[in-house]
matplotlib code that plots the C-alpha trace (Angstrom):
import matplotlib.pyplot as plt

x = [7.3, 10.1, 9.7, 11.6, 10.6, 14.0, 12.6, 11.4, 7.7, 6.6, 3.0, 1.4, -1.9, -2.7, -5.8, -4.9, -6.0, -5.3, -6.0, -6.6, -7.7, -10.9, -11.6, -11.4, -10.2, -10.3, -9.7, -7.5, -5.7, -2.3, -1.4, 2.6, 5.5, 8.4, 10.9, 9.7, 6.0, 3.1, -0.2, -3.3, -7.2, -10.1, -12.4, -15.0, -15.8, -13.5, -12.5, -8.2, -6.2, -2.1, -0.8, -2.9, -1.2, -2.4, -0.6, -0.8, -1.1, -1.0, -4.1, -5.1, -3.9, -0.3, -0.2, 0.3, -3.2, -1.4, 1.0, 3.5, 1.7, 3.7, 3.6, 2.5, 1.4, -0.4, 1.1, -1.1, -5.3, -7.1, -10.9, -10.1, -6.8, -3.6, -0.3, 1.7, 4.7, 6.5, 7.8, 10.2, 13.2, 13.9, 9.8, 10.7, 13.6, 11.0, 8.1, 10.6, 12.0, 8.2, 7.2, 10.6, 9.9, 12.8, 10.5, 6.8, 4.6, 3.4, 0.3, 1.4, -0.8, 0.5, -0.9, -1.9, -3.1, -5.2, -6.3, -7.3, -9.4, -11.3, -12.2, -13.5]
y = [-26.4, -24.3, -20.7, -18.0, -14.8, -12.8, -11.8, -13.1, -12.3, -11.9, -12.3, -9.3, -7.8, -3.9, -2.1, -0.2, 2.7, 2.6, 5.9, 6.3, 9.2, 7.6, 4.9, 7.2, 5.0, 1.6, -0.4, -3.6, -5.6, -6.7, -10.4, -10.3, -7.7, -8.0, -5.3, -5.2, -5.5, -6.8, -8.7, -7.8, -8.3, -5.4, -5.2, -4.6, -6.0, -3.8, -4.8, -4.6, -4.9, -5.5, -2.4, -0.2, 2.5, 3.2, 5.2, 3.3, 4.2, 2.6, 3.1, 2.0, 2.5, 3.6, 5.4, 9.1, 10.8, 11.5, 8.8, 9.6, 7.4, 4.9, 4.6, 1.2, -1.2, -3.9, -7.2, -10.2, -10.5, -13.2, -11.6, -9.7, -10.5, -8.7, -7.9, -4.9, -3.8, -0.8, 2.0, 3.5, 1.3, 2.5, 2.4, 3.2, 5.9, 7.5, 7.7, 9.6, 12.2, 12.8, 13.3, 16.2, 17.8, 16.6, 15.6, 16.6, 14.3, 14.1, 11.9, 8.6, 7.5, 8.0, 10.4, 6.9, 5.2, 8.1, 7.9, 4.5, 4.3, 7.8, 6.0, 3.2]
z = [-3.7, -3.7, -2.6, -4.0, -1.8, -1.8, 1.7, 5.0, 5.6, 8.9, 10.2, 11.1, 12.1, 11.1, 10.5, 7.4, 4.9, 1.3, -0.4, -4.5, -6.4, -7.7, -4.7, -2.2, 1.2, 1.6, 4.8, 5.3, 7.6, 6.8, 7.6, 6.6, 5.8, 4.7, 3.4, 0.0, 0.7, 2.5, 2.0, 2.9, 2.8, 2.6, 4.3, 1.3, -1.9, -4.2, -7.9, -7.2, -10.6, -10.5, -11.2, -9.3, -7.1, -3.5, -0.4, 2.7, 6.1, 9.2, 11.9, 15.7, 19.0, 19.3, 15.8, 15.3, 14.4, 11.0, 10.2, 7.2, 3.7, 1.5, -1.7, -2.5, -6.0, -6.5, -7.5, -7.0, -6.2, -5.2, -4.1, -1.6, -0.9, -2.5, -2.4, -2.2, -3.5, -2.2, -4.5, -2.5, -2.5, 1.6, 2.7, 6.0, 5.5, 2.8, 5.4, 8.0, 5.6, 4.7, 8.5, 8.7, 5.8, 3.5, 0.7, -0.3, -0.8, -4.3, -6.0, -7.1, -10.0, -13.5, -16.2, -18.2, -15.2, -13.8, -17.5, -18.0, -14.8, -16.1, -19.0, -17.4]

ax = plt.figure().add_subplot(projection="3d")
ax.plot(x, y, z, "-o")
ax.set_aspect("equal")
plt.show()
């Protein structure tokens, strides 16, 4: 099989927190990253769709007490294993000008998003 990744994923293990609106927190570890996103599995039983929106932060020993959240989507589930798509073209330059001040943090799910899971 051929793959056609556009970038090199590299194996990873990070306790994670994926915040939503209506979900509240979820936990996850992250098994690869690359610059354009990651893959991950919870840690609970939680019914993931593609196109879901989540901020994601980092968490464990060696991380800030409040480490700056990405903006993240979903692309792919399989149980309870997904993958993540960053929204911010520059993930990492984003999270910085977040932690100085240069840019508020704002919520990430859409009007019709937010909607469609209220109706649910």
């Amino acid at each position: 099989m051929i793959d056609r990744r556009k970038h090199r994923r590299v194996e990873v293990d990070y306790c994670v927190n994926l915040r939503h609106p209506l979900l509240g927190v979820l936990t996850a570890t992250v098994r690869n990253l690359s610059v354009s996103g990651l893959a991950l599995t919870l840690h609970d039983d939680v019914t993931c769709f593609v196109m879901m929106e989540f901020e994601i932060e980092v968490q464990g020993d060696g991380w800030e007490l409040e480490t700056p959240t990405l903006p993240v989507q979903v692309t792919r589930v399989s149980g309870r294993d997904i993958a993540l798509r960053f929204l911010v073209e520059n993930s990492v330059s984003f999270a910085e000008d977040i932690e100085q001040g240069a840019v508020e943090e704002e919520p990430i799910v859409s009007q019709g998003l937010r909607q469609q899971l209220c109706a649910s």
